[in-house]
Structures are given as C-alpha cells and as structure tokens.
C-alpha positions in Angstrom: 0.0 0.0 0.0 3.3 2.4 0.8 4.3 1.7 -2.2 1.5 2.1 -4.9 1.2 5.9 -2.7 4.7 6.5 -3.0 4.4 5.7 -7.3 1.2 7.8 -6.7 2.7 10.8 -5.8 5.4 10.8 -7.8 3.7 10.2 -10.8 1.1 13.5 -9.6 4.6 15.7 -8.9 5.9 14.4 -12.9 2.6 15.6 -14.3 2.2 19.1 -12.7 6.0 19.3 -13.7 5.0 19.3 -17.1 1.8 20.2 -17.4 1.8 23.6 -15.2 2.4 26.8 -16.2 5.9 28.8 -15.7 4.9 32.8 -14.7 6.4 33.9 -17.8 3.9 31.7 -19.8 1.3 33.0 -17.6 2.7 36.7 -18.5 2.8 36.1 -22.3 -0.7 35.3 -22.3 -1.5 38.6 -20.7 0.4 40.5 -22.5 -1.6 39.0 -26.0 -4.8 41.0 -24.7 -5.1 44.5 -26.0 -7.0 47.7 -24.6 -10.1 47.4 -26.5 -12.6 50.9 -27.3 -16.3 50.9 -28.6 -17.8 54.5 -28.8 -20.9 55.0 -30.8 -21.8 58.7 -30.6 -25.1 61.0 -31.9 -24.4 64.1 -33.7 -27.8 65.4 -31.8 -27.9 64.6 -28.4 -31.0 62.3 -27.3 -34.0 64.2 -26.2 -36.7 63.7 -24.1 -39.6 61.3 -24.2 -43.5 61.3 -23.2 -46.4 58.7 -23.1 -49.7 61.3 -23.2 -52.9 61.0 -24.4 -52.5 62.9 -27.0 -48.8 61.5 -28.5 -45.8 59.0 -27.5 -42.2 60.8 -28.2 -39.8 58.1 -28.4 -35.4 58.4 -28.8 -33.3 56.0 -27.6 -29.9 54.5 -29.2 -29.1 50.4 -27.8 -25.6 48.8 -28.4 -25.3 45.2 -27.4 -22.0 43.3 -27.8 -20.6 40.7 -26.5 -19.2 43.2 -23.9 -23.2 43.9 -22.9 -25.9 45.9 -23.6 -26.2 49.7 -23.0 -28.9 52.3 -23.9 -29.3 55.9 -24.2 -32.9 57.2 -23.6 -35.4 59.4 -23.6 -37.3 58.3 -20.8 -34.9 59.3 -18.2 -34.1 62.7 -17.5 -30.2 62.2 -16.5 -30.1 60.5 -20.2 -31.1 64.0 -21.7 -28.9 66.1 -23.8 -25.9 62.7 -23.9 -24.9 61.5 -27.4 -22.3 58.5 -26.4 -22.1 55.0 -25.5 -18.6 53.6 -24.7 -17.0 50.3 -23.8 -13.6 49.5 -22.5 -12.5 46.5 -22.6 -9.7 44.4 -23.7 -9.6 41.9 -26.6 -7.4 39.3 -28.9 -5.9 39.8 -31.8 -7.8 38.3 -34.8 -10.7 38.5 -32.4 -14.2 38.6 -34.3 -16.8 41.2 -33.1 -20.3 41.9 -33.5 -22.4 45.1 -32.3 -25.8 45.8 -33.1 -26.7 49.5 -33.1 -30.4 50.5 -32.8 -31.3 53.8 -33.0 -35.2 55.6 -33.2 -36.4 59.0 -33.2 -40.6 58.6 -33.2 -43.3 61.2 -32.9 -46.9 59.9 -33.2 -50.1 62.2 -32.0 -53.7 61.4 -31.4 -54.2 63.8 -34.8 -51.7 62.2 -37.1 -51.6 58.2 -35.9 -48.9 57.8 -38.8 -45.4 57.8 -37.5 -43.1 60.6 -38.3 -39.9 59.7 -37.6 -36.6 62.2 -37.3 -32.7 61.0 -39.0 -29.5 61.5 -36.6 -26.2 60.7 -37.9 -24.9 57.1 -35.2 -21.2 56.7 -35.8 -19.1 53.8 -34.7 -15.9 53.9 -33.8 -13.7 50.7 -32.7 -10.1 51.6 -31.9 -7.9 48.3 -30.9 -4.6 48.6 -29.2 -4.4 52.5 -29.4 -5.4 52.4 -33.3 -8.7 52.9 -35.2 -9.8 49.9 -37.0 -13.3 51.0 -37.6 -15.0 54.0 -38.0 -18.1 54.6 -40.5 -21.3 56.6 -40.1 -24.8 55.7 -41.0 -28.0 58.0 -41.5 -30.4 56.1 -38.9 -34.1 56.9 -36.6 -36.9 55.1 -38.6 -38.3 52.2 -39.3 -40.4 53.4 -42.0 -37.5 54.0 -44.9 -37.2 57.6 -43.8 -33.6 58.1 -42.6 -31.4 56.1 -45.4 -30.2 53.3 -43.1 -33.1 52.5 -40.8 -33.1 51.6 -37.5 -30.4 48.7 -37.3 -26.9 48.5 -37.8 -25.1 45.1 -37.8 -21.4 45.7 -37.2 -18.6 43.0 -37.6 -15.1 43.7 -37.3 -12.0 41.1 -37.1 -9.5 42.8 -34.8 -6.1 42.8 -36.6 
C-alpha cells in the first residue's frame, strides 16, 4: 500500500512538472490581450420622451456586444442632452466582433396616428490597441425608410 502511494505521488509531482504553467507563460498570455474601445456617438444629443394621451415621443440609441448591452434614452431625465455610449474593454488579436446599433427618433399624435420619424447621424468607432480599426457613419431613426439606413446596424469587425 506504501508503495503504490509512493508511485502515486510521484507520478502526480511528474505531471504538474510538465503540465503547469511557468509565470512567464502566464505573463505572455496577458500580454496577448489588447486595450479594446467601442464608442458609438449622436451628432444630436437624445431628447426627451412622453407617453400622453395625446402622443408618444420616443429616442433612444441600444448597443449590445458581446461586452453587454447599453442604452441611451429618452425616458430618463439624467439620459437627456448625452450623445455616447462607450465600452472599454480588452480583446485578442484576430478576435471577431459583432455590435448591433439600434437607433429611433418617433413622434406619433392622437391627430396624425402615422409615424413621423426624425434622422440622426450614429457613428461607430472601434479603436484596438491604441489604433482605429473601424469607423463609418450611417444616416439612422426610422423604421419606415425615412432616414437612409433604418433603425439597425449590424457591425462586424476582425480585430487585426
């Protein structure tokens, strides 16, 4: 029994020899992840929102990513007047990533039931390891064909 412990143990201190990592392994691995920015920005600030009888205002700009899910909006008064959602984060090179921007801009009264919708410019901007690697704009707010590019935006990038 001594012995089929002692062969035990050895055999358990041979493996983590070889299999465990050394600190600088550990390190290198670290150092492969990169500081990571999303910013998708308004050029008109959101404004604020109502539910009345007599119309619904609605503005409000969602990002979700695999970093989460944030939202600007009208509803709340300390979202008023801000234009920009931001992530930080860090990432790998040749890292895929997908963002889906939704942006509306809605007015609908008790006299004219048809939507009107307003156009903001939403640009994206994706800057990996202190360099931009994305950055377009798109004409968005309705869901009607109003504003050129709708309401969604489906971003992928590969990180270089």
């Amino acid at each position: 029994m001594k012995t089929k412990l002692l062969l035990f143990s050895s055999l358990a201190f041979v493996i983590l020899c070889f299999n465990g990592c050394t600190p600088e392994e550990v390190q290198t691995t670290q150092d492969q992840f990169k500081p990571l920015i999303i910013k998708v920005t308004l050029a008109n600030p959101i404004h604020s929102c109502s539910e009345t009888d007599t119309q619904i205002i609605g503005n409000a700009l969602q990002v979700l990513c695999s970093y989460g899910a944030q939202e600007l909006n009208g509803l709340y008064s300390n979202q008023v007047g801000q234009n920009q959602i931001v992530y930080n984060a860090t990432a790998l090179t040749n890292q895929s990533l997908s963002l889906i921007v939704h942006y509306s801009d809605v007015l609908i009264t008790e006299s004219n039931p048809a939507a009107i919708y307003y156009c903001n410019t939403v640009t994206t901007q994706i800057f990996f390891d202190g360099q931009v690697v994305f950055e377009q704009s798109r004409d968005m707010g309705s869901e009607d064909g109003t504003c050129g590019d709708g309401f969604e935006w489906n971003v992928n990038v590969t990180l270089p």
